[in-house]
PyMOL commands that place a pseudoatom at each C-alpha (Angstrom):
pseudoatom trace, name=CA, resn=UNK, resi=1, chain=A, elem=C, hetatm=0, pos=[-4.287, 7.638, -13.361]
pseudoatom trace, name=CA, resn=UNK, resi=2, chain=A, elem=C, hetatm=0, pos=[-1.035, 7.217, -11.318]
pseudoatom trace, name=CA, resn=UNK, resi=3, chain=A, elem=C, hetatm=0, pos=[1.997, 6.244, -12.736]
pseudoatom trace, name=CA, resn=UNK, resi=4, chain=A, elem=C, hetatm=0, pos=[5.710, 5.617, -11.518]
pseudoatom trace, name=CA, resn=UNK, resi=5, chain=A, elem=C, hetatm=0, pos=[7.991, 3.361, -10.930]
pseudoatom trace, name=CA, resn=UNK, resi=6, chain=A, elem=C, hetatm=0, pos=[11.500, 2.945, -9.210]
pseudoatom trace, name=CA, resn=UNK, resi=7, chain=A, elem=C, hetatm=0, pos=[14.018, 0.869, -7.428]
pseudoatom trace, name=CA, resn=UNK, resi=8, chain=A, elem=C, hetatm=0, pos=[15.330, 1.532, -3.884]
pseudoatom trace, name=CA, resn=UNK, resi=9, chain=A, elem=C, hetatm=0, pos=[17.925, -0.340, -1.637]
pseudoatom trace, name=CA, resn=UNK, resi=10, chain=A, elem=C, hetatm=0, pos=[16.380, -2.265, 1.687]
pseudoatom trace, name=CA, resn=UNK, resi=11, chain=A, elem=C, hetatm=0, pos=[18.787, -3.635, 4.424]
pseudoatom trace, name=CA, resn=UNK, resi=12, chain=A, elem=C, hetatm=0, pos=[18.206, -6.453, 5.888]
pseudoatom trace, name=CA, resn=UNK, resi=13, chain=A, elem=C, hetatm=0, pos=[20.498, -7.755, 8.861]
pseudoatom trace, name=CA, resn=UNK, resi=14, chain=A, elem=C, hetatm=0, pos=[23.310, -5.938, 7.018]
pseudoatom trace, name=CA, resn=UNK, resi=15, chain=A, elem=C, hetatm=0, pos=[22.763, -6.975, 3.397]
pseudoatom trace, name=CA, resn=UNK, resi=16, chain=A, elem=C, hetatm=0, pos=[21.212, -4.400, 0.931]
pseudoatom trace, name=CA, resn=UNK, resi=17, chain=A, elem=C, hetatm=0, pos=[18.826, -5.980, -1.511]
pseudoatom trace, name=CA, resn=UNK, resi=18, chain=A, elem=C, hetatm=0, pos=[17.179, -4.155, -4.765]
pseudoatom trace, name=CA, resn=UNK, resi=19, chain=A, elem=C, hetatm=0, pos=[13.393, -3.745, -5.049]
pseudoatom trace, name=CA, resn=UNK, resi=20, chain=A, elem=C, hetatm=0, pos=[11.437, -2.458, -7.673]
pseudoatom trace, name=CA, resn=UNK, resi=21, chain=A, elem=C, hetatm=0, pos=[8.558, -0.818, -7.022]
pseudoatom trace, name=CA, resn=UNK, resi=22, chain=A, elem=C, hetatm=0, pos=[5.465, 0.439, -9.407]
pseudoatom trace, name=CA, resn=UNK, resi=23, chain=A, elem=C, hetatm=0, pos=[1.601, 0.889, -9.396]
pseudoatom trace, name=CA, resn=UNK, resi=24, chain=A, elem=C, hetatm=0, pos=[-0.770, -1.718, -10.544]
pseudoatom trace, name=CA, resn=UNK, resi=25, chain=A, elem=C, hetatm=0, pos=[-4.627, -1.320, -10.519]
pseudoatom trace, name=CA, resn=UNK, resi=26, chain=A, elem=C, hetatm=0, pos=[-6.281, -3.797, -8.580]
pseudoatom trace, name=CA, resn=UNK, resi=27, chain=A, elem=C, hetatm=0, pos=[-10.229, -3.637, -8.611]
pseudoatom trace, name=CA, resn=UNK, resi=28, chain=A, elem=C, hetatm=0, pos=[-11.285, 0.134, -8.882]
pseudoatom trace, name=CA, resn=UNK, resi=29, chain=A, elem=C, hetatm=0, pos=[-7.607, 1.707, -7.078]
pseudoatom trace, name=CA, resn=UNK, resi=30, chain=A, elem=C, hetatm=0, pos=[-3.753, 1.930, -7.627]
pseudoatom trace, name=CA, resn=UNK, resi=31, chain=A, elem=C, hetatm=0, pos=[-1.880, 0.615, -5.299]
pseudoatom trace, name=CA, resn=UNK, resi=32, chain=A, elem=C, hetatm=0, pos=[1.877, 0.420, -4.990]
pseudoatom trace, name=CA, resn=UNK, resi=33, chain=A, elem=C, hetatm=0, pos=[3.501, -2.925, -5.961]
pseudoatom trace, name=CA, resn=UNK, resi=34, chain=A, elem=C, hetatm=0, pos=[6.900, -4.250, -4.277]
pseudoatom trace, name=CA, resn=UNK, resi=35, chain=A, elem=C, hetatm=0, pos=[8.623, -7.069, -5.704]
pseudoatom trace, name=CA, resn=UNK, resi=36, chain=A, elem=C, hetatm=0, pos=[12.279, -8.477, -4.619]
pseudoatom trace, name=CA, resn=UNK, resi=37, chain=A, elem=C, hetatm=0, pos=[15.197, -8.107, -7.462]
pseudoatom trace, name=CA, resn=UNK, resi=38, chain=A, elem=C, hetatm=0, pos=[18.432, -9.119, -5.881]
pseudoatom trace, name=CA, resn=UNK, resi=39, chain=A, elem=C, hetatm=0, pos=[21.364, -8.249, -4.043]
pseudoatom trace, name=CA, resn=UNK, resi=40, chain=A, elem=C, hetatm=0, pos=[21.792, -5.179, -4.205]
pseudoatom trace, name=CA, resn=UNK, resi=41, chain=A, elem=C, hetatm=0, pos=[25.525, -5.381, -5.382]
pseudoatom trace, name=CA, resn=UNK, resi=42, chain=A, elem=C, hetatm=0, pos=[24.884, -8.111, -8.023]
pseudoatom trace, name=CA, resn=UNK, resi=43, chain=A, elem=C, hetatm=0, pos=[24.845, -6.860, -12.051]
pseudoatom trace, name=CA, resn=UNK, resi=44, chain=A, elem=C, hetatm=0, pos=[22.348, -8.981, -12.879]
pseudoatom trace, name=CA, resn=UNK, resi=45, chain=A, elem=C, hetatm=0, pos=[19.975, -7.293, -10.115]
pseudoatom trace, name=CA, resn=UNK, resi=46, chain=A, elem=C, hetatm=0, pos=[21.056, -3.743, -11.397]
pseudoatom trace, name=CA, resn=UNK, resi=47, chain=A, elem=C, hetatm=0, pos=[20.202, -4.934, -14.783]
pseudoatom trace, name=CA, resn=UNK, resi=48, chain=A, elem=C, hetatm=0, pos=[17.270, -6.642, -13.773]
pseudoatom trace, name=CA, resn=UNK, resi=49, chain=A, elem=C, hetatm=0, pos=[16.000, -3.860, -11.892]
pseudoatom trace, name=CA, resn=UNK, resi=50, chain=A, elem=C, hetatm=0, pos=[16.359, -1.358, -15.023]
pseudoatom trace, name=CA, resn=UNK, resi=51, chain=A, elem=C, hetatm=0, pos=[14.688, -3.906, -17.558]
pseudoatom trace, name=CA, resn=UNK, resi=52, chain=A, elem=C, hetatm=0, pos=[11.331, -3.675, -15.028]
pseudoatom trace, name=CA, resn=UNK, resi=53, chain=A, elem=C, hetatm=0, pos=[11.674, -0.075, -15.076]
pseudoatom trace, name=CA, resn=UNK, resi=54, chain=A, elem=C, hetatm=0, pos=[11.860, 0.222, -19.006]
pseudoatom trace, name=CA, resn=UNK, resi=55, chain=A, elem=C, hetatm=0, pos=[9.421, -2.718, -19.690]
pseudoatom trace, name=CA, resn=UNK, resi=56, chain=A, elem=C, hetatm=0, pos=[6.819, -0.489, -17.003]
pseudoatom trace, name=CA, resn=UNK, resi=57, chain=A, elem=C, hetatm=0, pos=[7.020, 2.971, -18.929]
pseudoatom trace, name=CA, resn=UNK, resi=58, chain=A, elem=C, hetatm=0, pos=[6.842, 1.355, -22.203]
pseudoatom trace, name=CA, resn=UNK, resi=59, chain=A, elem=C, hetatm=0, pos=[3.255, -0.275, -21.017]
pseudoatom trace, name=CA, resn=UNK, resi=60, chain=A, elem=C, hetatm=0, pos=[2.364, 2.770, -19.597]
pseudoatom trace, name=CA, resn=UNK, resi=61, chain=A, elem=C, hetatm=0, pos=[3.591, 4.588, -22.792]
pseudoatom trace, name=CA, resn=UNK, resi=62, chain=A, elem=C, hetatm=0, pos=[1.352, 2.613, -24.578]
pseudoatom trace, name=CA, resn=UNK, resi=63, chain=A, elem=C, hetatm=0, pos=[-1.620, 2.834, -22.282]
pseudoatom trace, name=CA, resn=UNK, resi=64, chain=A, elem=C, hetatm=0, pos=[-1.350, 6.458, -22.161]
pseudoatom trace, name=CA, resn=UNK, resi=65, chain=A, elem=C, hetatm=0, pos=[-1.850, 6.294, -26.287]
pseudoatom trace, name=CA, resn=UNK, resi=66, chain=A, elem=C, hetatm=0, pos=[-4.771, 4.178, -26.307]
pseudoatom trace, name=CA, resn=UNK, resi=67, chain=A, elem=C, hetatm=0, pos=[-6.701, 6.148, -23.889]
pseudoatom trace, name=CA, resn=UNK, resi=68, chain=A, elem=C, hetatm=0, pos=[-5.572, 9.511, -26.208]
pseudoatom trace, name=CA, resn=UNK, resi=69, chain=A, elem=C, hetatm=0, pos=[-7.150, 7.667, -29.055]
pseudoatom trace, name=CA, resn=UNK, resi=70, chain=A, elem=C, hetatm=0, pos=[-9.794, 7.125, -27.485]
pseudoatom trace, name=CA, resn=UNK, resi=71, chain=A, elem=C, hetatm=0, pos=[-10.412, 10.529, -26.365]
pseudoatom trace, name=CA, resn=UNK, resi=72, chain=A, elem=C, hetatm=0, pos=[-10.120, 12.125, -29.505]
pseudoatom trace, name=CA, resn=UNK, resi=73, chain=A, elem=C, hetatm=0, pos=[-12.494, 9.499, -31.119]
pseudoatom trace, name=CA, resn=UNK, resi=74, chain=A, elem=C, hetatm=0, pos=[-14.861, 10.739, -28.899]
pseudoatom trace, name=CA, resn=UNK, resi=75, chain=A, elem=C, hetatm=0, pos=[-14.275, 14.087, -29.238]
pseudoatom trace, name=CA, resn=UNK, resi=76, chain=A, elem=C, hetatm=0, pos=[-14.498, 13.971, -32.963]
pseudoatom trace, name=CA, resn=UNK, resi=77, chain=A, elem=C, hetatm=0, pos=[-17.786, 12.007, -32.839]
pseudoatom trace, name=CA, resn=UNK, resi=78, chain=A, elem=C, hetatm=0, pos=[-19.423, 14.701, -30.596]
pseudoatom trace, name=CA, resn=UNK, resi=79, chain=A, elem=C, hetatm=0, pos=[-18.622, 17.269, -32.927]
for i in range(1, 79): cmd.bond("trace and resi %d" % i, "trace and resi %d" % (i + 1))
show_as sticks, trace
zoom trace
């Protein structure tokens, strides 16, 4: 399971823009996911940018549950 997220700052003919960046299983691997925010200098891409971040770790918060639960049903029902 590989897990992460993050934003980084990409120049482009002397403009920085924000990307946000995370992994994302498609068919049987991870693979790393890049998706425009904004300028780099604009609020509402800062803000955007940390709203993707949060709303990422809270699914993979709640991933990383379910497959515990799992787990330790099957763990209890081997005993």
């Amino acid at each position: 399971m590989q897990v992460g997220c993050g934003v980084y700052r990409h120049s482009v003919r002397g403009r920085e823009y924000l990307y946000f960046w995370h992994y994302e299983t498609q068919g049987r691997s991870r693979v790393q996911v890049k998706e425009y925010v904004g300028p780099a200098r604009s609020p509402r891409s800062t803000a955007e940018a940390a709203r993707r971040c949060e709303a990422y770790y809270q699914r993979a918060a709640g991933e990383l549950e379910r497959l515990r639960a799992i787990s330790l049903a099957t763990i209890r029902d081997s005993l």
